[in-house]
C-alpha positions in Angstrom: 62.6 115.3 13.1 64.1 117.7 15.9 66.3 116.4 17.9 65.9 118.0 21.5 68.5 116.0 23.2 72.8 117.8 23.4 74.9 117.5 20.1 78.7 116.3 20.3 79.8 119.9 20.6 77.4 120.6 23.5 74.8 122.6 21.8 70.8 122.1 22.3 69.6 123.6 18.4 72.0 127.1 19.2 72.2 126.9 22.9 74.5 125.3 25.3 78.4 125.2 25.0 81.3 125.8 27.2 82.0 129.4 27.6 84.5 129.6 30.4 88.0 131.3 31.2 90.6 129.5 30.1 91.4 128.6 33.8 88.5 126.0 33.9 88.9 124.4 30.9 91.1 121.6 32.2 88.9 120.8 35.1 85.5 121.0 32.7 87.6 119.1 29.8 88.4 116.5 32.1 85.0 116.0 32.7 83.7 116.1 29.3 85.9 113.4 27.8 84.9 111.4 30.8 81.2 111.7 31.9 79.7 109.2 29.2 82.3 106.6 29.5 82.2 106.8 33.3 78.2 106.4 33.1 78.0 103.4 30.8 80.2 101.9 33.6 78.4 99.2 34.7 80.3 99.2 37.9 79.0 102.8 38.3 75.4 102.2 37.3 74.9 99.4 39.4 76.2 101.3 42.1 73.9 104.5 41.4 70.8 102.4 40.7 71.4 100.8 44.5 72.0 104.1 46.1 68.8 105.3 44.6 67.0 102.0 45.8 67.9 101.5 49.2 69.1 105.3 50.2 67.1 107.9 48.5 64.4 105.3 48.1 63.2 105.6 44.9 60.9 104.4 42.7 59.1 107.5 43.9 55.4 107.1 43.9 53.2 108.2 40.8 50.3 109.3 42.6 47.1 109.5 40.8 45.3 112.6 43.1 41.8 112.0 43.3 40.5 115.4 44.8 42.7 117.5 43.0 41.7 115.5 39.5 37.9 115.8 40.6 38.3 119.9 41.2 39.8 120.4 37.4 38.2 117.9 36.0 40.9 116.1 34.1 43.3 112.9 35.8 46.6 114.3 37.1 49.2 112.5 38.5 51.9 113.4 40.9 55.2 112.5 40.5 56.1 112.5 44.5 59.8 113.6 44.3 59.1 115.6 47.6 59.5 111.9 48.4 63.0 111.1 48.2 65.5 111.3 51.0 66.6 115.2 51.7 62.9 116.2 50.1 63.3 116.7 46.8 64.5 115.6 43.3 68.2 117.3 44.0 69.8 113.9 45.3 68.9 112.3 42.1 71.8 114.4 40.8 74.5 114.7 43.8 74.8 110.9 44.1 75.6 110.8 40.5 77.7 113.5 40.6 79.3 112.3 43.9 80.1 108.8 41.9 81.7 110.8 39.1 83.9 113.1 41.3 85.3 109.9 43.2 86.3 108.2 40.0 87.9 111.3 39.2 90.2 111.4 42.0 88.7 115.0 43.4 88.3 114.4 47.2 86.4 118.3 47.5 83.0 119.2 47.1 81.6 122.5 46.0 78.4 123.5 45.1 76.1 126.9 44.7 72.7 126.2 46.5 69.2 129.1 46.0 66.4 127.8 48.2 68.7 125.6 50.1 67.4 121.6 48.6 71.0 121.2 46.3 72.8 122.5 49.0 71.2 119.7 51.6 71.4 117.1 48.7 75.5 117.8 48.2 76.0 118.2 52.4 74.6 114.7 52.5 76.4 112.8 49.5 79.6 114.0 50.8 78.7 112.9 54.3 78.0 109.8 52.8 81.1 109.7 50.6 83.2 111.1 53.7 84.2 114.1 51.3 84.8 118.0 52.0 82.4 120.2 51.6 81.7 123.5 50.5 78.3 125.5 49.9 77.6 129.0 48.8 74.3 130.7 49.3 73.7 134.1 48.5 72.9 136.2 51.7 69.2 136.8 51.3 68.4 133.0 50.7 70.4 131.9 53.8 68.1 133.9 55.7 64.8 133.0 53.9 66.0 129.3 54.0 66.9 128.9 57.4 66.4 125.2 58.0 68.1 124.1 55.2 71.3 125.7 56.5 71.1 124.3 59.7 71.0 120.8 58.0 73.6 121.4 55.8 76.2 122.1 58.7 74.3 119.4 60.7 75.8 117.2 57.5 79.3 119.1 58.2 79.1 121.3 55.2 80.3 124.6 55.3 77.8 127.5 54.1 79.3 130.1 52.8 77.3 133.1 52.3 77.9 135.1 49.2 77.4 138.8 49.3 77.8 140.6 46.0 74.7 141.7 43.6 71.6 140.5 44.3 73.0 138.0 47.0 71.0 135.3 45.8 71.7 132.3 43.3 73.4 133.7 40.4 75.9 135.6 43.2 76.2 132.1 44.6 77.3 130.6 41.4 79.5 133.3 41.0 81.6 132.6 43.9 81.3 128.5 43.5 82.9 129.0 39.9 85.7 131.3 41.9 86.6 129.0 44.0 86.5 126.5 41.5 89.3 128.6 39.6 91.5 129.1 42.6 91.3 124.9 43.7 91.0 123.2 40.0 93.1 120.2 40.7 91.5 118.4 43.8 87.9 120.3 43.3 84.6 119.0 41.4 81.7 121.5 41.6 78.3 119.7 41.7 76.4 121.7 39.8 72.9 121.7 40.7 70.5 122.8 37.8 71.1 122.4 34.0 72.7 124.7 33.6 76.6 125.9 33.6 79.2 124.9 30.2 79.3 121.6 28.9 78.9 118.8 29.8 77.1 119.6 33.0 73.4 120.1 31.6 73.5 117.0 30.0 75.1 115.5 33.1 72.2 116.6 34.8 69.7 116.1 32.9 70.8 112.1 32.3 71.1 111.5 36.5 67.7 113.1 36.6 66.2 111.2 33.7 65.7 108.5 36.0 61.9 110.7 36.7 60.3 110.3 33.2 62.0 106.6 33.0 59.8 105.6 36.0 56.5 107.8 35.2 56.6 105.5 31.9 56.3 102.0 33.7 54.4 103.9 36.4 51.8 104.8 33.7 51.9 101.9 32.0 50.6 100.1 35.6 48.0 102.4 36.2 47.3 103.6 32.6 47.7 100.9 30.3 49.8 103.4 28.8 53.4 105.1 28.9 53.0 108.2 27.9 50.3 110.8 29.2 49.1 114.0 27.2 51.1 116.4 29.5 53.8 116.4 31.5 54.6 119.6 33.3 57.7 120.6 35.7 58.3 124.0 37.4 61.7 125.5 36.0 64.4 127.9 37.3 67.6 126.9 35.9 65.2 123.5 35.5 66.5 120.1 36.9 63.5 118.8 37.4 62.1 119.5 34.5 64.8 118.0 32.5 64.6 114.8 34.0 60.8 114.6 33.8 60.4 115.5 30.6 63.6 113.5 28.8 61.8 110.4 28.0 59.2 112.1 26.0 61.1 114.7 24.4 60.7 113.2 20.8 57.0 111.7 21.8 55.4 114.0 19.5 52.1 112.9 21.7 53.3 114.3 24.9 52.9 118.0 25.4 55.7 119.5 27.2 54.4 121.9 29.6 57.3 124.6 32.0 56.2 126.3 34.3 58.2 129.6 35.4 57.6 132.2 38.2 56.1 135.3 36.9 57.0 136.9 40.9 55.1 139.8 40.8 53.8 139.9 37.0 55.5 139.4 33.7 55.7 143.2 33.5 56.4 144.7 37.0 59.8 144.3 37.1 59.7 141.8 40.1 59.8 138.7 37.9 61.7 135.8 36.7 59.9 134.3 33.3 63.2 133.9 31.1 60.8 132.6 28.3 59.3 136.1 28.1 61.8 138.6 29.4 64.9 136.7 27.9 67.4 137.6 25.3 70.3 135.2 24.0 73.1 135.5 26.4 75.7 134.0 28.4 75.8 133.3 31.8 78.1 130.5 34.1 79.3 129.3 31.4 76.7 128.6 28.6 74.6 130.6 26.2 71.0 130.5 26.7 68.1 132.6 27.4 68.7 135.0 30.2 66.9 137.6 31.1 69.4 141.4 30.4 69.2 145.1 29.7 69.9 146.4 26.7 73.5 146.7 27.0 74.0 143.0 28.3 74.0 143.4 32.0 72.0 140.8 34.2 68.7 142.0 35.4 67.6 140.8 39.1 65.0 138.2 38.8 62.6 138.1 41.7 60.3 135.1 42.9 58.9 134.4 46.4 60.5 131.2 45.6 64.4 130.7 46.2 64.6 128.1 43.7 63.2 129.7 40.6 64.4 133.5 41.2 67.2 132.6 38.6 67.8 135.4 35.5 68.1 132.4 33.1 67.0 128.9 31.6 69.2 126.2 31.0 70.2 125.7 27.4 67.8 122.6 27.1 64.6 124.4 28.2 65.8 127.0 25.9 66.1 125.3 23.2 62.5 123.6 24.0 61.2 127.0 23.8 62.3 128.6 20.9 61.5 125.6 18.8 57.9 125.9 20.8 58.7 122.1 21.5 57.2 123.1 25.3 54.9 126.0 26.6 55.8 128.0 28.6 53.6 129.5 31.2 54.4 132.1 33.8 52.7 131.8 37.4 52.3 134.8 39.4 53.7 134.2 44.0 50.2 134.9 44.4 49.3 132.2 42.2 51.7 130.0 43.3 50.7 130.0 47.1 47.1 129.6 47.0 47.9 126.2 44.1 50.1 124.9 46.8 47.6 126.1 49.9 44.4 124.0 48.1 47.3 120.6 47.4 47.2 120.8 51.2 43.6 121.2 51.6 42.6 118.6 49.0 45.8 116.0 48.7 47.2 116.6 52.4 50.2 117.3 50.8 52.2 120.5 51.2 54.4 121.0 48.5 57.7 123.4 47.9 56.7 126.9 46.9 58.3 125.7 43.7 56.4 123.0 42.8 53.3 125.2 44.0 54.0 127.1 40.4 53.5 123.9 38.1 50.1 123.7 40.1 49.0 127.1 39.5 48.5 125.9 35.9 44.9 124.6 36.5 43.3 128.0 37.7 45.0 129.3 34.1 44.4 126.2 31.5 42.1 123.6 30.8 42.5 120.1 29.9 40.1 117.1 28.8 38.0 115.1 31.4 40.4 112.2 29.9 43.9 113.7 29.4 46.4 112.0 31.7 48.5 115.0 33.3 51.7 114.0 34.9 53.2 116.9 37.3 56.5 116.7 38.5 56.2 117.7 42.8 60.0 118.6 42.7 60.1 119.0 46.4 58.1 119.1 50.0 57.1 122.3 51.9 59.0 121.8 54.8 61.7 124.2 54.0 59.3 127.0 53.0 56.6 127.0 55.8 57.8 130.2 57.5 57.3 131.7 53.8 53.4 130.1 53.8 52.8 131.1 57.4 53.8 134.6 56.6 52.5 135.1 53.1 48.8 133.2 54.8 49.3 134.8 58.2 48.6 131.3 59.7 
């Protein structure tokens, strides 16, 4: 059987790794040889579970939606991680993260943030924590995510906007893993996707895992089952997706279902589906699927959506797709905002303009009356209602 989950030498099948200067390796050593040892804590875990009780308020409701099951004709549930404190599944991750960069003795925060949700997640862990902190934010999304940067300096971060390339996510990176360089000593950089060198997808992935391990007793309640047919995330550098599908990675009766955003087509040239348009590469850190010219230079993605205009995949996902453990699908912005326009019409929920792409997949696929679909809503629409009221002219 395939295993899906990180080897000992960080590699998912032939993705993953640490590929970093030589200036980082301390800081990324440091928290390789500590990460699993610090977890099985159970100092630490009791402390995360309680945090994620009584502060981000988790369990977060699996919501069977009637109207929206009725309209496609199949049951799908909603995993409601729009629900948690800050508005999406990102704080799953900074607590954890936060937790591991006190035992380490790092007293700074840094982080890279796209459509603004990591960045508010990070802001408010170190307010929490009464830590420094630092956010970058490429120049484009700071404008297009507005709101989100007045809460993070409400939470006493300071945004930093970065303003080489595309001035977007990957620039934001860029300039978190500089800084990162120049401070390694007192400095942990909470990574917020699964993505970057070893041991931070895996990192990732585990604080988020806490998604699939509810939607199995969740089922199981309302199911008599734990595992549905289908369990589908939206993916950019893919977070969410890793924690919803980890628990049913080797359930050979789950299908794995990602969900990535096409922008203006597959083929225009204003698009971000890695699974189609990527080659092997390397980029913060690990190798993966990344989307490149021919000589190895970065293309620009595009997506209406901050959080999924990323050029690659983390090496997970990748690894999910090459061994066609998951399909991939790639949802069109157009797609996108009318899925998320009829959630609000039929659920009276209005979901991120990311999670609007994992339900786009209805218009394109169909499923039994009786297959039990479990969607991941990574995060609420708050954030992105000046891009619906433009995009709908409401």
């Amino acid at each position: 059987m395939k295993n899906y989950n990180v080897n000992e030498k960080g590699y998912y099948g032939e993705f993953g790794g640490a590929y970093i200067p030589e200036m980082l390796y301390p800081n990324v050593e440091e928290l390789r040889q500590n990460y699993l040892k610090v977890m099985a804590e159970p100092e630490f875990q009791k402390e995360f579970d309680q945090l994620l009780k009584d502060y981000v308020g988790r369990p977060s409701p699996l919501y069977f939606a009637k109207r929206l099951s009725e309209k496609y004709n199949t049951k799908i549930y909603l995993k409601r991680e729009d629900l948690n404190h800050t508005g999406a599944h990102k704080i799953n991750n900074t607590i954890g993260q936060i937790l591991m960069a006190k035992r380490l003795g790092k007293h700074r925060i840094i982080a890279e943030t796209g459509a603004g949700q990591h960045g508010v997640a990070t802001a408010t862990v170190c307010a929490l924590m009464g830590l420094e902190c630092i956010v970058y934010m490429g120049e484009i999304d700071i404008k297009r995510q507005a709101p989100n940067v007045a809460r993070m300096k409400m939470l006493g971060a300071t945004v930093v906007p970065a303003l080489s390339g595309s001035r977007t996510l990957k620039d934001a990176t860029n300039e978190a893993i500089r800084d990162w360089i120049n401070n390694p000593v007192d400095t942990h950089y909470i990574i917020g996707s699964a993505i970057g060198p070893h041991p931070y997808p895996d990192m990732v992935t585990k604080f988020q895992s806490v998604i699939s391990e509810e939607i199995k007793w969740q089922l199981k309640e309302q199911e008599g089952r734990e595992n549905p047919d289908y369990v589908v995330a939206c993916i950019g550098g893919g977070s969410n997706a890793a924690g919803t599908y980890y628990h049913f990675l080797h359930e050979t009766d789950v299908n794995i279902i990602a969900v990535e955003a096409a922008g203006l087509g597959v083929d225009s040239g204003e698009s971000a589906a890695t699974s189609v348009l990527g080659k092997e590469g390397i980029i913060h850190g690990c190798k993966t699927l990344l989307m490149q010219t021919n000589d190895g230079q970065i293309t620009e993605p595009y997506s209406i959506s901050a959080g999924l205009d990323y050029p690659g995949v983390g090496p997970m996902h990748a690894h999910l797709c090459k061994t066609g453990r998951a399909e991939f699908m790639a949802i069109t912005d157009d797609e996108a905002m009318k899925a998320g326009l009829k959630l609000c019409e039929l659920e009276g929920i209005i979901p991120a303009i990311e999670s609007s792409h994992a339900l786009a997949i209805f218009e394109q696929k169909s499923f039994k009356p009786d297959d039990v679909v479990v969607l991941s809503l990574s995060g609420r629409g708050d954030k992105d209602l000046e891009n619906y009221i433009d995009y709908f002219k409401i």
